[in-house]
mmCIF file of the C-alpha atoms, coordinates in Angstrom:
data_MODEL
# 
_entry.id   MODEL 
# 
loop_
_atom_site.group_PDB 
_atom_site.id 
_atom_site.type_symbol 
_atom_site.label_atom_id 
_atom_site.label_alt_id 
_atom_site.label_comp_id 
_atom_site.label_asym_id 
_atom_site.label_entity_id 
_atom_site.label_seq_id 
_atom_site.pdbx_PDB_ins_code 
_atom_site.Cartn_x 
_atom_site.Cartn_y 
_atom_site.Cartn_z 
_atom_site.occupancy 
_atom_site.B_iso_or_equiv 
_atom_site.pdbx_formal_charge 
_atom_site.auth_seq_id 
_atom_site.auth_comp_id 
_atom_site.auth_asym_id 
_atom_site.auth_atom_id 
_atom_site.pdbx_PDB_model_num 
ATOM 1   C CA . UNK A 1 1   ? -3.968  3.220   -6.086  1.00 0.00 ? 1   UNK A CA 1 
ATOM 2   C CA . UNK A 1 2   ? -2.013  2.037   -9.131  1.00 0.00 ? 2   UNK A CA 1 
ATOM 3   C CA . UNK A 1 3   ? -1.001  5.350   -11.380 1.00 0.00 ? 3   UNK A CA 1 
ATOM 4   C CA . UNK A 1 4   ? -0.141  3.767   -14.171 1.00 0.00 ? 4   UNK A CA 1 
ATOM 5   C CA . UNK A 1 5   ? 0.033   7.174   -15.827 1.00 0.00 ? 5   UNK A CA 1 
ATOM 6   C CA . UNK A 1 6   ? 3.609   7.028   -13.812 1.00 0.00 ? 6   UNK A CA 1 
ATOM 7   C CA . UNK A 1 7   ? 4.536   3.924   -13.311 1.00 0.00 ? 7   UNK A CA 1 
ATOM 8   C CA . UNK A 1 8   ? 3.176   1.522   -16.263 1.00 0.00 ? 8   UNK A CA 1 
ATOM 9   C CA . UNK A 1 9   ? 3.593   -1.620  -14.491 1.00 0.00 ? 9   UNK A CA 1 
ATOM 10  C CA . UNK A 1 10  ? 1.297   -0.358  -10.908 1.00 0.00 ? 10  UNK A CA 1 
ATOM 11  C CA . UNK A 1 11  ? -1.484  -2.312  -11.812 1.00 0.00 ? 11  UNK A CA 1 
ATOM 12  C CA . UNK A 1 12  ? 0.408   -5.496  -11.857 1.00 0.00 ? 12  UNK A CA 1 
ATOM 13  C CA . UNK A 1 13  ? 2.113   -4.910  -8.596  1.00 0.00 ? 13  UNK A CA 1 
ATOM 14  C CA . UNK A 1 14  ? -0.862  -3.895  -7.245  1.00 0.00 ? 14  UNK A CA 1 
ATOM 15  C CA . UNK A 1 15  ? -2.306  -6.887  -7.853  1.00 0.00 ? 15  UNK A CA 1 
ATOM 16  C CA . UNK A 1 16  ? 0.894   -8.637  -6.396  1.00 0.00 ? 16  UNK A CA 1 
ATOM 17  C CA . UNK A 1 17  ? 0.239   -6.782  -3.174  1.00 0.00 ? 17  UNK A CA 1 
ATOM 18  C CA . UNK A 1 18  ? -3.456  -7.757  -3.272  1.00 0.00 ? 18  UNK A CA 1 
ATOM 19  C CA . UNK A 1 19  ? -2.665  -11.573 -3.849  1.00 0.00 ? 19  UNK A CA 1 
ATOM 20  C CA . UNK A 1 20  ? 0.444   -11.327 -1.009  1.00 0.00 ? 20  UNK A CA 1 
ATOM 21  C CA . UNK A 1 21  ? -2.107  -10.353 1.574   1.00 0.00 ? 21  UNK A CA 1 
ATOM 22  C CA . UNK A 1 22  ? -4.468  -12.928 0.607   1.00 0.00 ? 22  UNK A CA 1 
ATOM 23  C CA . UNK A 1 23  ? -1.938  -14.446 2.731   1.00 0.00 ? 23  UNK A CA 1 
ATOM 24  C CA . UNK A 1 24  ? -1.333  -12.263 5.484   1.00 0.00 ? 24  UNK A CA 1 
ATOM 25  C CA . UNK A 1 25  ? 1.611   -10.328 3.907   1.00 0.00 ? 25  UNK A CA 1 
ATOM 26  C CA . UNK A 1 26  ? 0.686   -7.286  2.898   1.00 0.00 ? 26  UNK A CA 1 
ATOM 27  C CA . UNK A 1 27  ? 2.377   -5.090  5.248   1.00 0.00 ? 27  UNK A CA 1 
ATOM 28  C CA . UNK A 1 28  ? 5.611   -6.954  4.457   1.00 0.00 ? 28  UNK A CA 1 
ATOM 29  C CA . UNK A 1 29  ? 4.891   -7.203  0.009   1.00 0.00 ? 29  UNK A CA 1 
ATOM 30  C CA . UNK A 1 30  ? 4.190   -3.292  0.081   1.00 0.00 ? 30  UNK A CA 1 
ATOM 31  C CA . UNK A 1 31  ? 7.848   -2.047  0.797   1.00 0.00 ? 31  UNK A CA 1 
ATOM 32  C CA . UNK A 1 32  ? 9.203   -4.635  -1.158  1.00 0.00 ? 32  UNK A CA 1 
ATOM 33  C CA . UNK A 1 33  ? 7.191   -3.579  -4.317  1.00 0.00 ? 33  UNK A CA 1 
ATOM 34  C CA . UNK A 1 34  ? 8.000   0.265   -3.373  1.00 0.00 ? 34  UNK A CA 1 
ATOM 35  C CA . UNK A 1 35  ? 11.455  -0.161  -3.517  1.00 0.00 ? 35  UNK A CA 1 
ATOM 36  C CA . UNK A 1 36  ? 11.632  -2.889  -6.321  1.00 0.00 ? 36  UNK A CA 1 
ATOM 37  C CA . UNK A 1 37  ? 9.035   -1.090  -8.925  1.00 0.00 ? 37  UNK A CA 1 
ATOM 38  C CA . UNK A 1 38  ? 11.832  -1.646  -11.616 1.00 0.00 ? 38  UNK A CA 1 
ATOM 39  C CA . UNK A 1 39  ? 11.390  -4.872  -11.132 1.00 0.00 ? 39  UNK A CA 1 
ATOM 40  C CA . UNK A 1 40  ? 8.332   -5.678  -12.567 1.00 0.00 ? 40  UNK A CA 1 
ATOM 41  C CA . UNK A 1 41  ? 7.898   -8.780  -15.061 1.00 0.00 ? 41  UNK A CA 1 
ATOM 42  C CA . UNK A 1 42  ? 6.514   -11.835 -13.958 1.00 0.00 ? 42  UNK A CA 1 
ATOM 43  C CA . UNK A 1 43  ? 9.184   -13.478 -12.663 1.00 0.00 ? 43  UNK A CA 1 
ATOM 44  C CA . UNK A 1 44  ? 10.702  -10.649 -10.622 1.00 0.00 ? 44  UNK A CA 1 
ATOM 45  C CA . UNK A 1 45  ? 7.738   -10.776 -8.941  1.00 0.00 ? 45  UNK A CA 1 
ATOM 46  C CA . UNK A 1 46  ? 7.624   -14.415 -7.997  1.00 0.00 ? 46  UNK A CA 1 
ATOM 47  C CA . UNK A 1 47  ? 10.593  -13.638 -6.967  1.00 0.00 ? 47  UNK A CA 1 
ATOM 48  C CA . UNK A 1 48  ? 9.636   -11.130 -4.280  1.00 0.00 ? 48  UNK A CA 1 
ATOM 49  C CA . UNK A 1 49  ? 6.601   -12.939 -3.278  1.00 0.00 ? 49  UNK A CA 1 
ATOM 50  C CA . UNK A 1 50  ? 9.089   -16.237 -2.608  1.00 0.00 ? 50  UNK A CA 1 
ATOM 51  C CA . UNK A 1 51  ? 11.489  -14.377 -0.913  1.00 0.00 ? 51  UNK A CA 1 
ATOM 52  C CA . UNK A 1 52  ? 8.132   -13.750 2.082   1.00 0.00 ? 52  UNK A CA 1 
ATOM 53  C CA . UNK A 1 53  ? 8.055   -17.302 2.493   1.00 0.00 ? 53  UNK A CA 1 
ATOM 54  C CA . UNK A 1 54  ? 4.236   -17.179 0.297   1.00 0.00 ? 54  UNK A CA 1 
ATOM 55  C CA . UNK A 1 55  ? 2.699   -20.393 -1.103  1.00 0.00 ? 55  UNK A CA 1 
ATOM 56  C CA . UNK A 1 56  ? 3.939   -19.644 -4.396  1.00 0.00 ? 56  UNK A CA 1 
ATOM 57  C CA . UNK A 1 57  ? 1.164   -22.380 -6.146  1.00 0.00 ? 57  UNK A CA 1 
ATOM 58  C CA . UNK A 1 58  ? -1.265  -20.228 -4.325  1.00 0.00 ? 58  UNK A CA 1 
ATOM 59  C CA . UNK A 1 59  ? 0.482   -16.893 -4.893  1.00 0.00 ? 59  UNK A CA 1 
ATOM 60  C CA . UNK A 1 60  ? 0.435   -17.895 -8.919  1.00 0.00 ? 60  UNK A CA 1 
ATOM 61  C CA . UNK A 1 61  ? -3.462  -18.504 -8.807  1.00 0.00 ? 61  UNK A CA 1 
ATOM 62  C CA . UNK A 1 62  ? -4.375  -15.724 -7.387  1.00 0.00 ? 62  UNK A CA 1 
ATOM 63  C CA . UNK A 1 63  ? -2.576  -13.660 -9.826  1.00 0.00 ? 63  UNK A CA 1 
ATOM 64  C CA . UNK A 1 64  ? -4.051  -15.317 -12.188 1.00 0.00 ? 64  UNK A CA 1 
ATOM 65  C CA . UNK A 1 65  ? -7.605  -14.644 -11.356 1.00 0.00 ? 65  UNK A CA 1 
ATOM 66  C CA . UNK A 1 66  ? -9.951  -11.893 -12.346 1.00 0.00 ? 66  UNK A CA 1 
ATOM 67  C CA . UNK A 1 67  ? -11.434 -11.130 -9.332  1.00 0.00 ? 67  UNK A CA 1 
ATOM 68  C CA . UNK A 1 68  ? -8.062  -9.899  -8.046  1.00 0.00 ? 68  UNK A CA 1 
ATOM 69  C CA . UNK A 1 69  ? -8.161  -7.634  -11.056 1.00 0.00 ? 69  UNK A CA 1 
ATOM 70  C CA . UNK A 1 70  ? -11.552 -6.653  -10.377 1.00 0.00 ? 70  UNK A CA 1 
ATOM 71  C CA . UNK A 1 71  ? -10.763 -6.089  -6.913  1.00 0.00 ? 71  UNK A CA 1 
ATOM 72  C CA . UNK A 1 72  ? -7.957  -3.703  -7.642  1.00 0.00 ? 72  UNK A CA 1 
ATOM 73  C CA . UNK A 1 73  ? -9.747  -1.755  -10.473 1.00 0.00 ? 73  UNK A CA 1 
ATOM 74  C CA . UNK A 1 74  ? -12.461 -1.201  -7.866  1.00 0.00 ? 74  UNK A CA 1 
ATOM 75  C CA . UNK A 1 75  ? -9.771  -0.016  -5.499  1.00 0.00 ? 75  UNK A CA 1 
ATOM 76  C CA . UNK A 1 76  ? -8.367  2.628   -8.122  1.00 0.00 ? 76  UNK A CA 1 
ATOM 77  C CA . UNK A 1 77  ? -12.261 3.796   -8.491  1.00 0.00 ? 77  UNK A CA 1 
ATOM 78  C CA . UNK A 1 78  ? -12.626 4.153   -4.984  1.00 0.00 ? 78  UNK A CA 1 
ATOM 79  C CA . UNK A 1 79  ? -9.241  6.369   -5.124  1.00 0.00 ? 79  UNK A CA 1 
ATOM 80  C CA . UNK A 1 80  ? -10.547 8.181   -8.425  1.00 0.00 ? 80  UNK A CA 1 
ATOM 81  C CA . UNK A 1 81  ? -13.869 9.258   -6.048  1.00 0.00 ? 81  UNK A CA 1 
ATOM 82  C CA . UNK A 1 82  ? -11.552 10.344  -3.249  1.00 0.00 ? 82  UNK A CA 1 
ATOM 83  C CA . UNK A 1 83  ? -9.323  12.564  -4.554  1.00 0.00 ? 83  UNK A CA 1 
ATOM 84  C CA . UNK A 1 84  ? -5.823  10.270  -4.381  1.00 0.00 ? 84  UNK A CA 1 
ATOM 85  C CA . UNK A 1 85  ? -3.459  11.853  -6.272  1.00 0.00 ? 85  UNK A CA 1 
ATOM 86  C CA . UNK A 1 86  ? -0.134  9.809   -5.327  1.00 0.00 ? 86  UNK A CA 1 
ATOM 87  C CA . UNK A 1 87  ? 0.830   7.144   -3.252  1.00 0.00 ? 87  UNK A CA 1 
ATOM 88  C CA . UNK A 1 88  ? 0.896   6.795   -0.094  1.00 0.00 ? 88  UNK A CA 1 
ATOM 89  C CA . UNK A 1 89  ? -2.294  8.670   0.513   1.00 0.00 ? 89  UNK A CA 1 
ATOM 90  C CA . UNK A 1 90  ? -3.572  8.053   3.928   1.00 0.00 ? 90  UNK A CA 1 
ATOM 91  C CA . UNK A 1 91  ? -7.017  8.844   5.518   1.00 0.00 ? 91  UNK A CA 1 
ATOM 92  C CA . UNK A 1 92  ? -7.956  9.538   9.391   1.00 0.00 ? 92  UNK A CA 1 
ATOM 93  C CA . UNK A 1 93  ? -10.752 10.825  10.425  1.00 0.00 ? 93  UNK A CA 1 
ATOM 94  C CA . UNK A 1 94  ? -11.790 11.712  7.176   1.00 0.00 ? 94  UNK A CA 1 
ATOM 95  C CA . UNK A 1 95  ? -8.713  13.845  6.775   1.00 0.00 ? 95  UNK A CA 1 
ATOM 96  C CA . UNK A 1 96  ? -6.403  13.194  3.572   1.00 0.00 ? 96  UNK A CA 1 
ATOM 97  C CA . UNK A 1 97  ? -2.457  12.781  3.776   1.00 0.00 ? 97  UNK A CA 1 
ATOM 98  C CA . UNK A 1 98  ? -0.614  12.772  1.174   1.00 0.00 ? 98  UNK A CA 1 
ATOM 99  C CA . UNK A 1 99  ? 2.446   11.209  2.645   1.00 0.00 ? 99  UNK A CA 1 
ATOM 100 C CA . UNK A 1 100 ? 6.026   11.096  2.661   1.00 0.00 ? 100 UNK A CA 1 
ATOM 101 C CA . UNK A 1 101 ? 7.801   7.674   3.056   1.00 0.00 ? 101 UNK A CA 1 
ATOM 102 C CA . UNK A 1 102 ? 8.884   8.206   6.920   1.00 0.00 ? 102 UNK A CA 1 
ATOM 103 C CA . UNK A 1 103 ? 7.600   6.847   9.983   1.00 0.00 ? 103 UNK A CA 1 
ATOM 104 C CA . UNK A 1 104 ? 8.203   10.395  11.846  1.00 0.00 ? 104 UNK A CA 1 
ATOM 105 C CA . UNK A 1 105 ? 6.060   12.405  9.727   1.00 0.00 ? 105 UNK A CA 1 
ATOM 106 C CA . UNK A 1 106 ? 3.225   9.486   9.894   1.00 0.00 ? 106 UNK A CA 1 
ATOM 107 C CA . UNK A 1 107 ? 3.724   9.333   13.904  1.00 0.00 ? 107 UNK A CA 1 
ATOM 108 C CA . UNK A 1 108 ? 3.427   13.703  13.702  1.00 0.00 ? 108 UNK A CA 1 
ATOM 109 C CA . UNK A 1 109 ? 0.035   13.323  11.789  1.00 0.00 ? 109 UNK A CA 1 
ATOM 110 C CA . UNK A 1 110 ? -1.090  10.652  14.166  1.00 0.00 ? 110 UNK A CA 1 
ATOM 111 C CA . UNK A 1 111 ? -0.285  12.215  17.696  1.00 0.00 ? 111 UNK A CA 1 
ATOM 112 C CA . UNK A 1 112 ? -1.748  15.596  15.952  1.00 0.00 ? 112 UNK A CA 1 
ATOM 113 C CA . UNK A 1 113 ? -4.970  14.000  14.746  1.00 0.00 ? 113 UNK A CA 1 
ATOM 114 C CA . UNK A 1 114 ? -5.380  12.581  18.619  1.00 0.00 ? 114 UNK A CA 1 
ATOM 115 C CA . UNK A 1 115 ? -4.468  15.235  19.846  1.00 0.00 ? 115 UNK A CA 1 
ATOM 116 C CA . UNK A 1 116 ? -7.798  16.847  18.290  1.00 0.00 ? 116 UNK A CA 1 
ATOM 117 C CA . UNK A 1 117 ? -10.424 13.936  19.087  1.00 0.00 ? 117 UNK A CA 1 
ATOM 118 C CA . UNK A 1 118 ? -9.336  14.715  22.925  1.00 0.00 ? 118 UNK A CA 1 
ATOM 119 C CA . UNK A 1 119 ? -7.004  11.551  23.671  1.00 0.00 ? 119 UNK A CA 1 
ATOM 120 C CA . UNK A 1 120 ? -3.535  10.998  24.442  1.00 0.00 ? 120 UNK A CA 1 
ATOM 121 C CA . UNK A 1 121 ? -0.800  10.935  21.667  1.00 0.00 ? 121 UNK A CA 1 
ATOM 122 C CA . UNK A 1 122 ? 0.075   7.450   20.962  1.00 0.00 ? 122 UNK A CA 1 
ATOM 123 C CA . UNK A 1 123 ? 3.686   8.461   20.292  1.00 0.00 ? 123 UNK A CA 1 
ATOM 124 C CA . UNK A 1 124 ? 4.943   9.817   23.450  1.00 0.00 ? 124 UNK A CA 1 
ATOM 125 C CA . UNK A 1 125 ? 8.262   10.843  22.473  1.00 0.00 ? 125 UNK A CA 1 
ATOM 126 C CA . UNK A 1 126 ? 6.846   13.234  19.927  1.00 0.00 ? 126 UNK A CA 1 
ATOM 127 C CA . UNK A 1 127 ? 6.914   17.186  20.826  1.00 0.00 ? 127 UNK A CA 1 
ATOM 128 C CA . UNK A 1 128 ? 6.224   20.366  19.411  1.00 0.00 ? 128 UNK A CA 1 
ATOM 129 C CA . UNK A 1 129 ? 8.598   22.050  18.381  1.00 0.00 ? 129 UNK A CA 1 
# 
């Protein structure tokens, strides 16, 4: 969900993050472009995208091509319809998180959304507290 409104350059990243998982790498570009959003002209970019290991010649097409910009605006659309307001923004269940960037507040919303479809916590060390 690229909020430009914020952060002028989202769209572009987004696409970055589109065209990264094109090759499996999504999970790994995301952070990267989180905590590199300054860092946003072309070649900063390539330079993140090398620094995965990505088939740069292939990295550099995809960029280039309009259906990962199409892709992406349908994306924001999708987000638009839903409600997003930020980033992250996760759904279970049907059930909208606005999140913070921590994996202890994701595991809490996790265990707690199990915890009402009847199954076991998948984060055992969790408690209430």
């Amino acid at each position: 969900m690229p909020l430009e409104s914020i952060h002028k350059s989202a769209f572009r990243l987004a696409e970055a993050a589109n065209c990264a998982d094109e090759q499996g790498k999504f999970w790994e570009m995301a952070p990267l472009l989180y905590r590199n959003m300054d860092k946003n002209e072309e070649g900063q970019i390539m330079d993140l995208a090398s620094s995965l290991g990505l088939d740069m010649a292939r990295f550099k097409k995809d960029m280039a091509d309009p259906e990962v910009e199409k892709k992406v605006r349908a994306d924001k659309v999708e987000g638009v319809k839903s409600k997003v307001n930020s980033t992250p923004t996760l759904f279970i269940n049907g059930r909208r998180y606005e999140l913070r960037m921590d994996e202890a507040y994701l595991q809490d919303i996790l265990n707690e959304e199990a915890e009402r479809m009847g199954i076991d916590p998948p984060y055992k060390n969790w408690l209430y507290r």
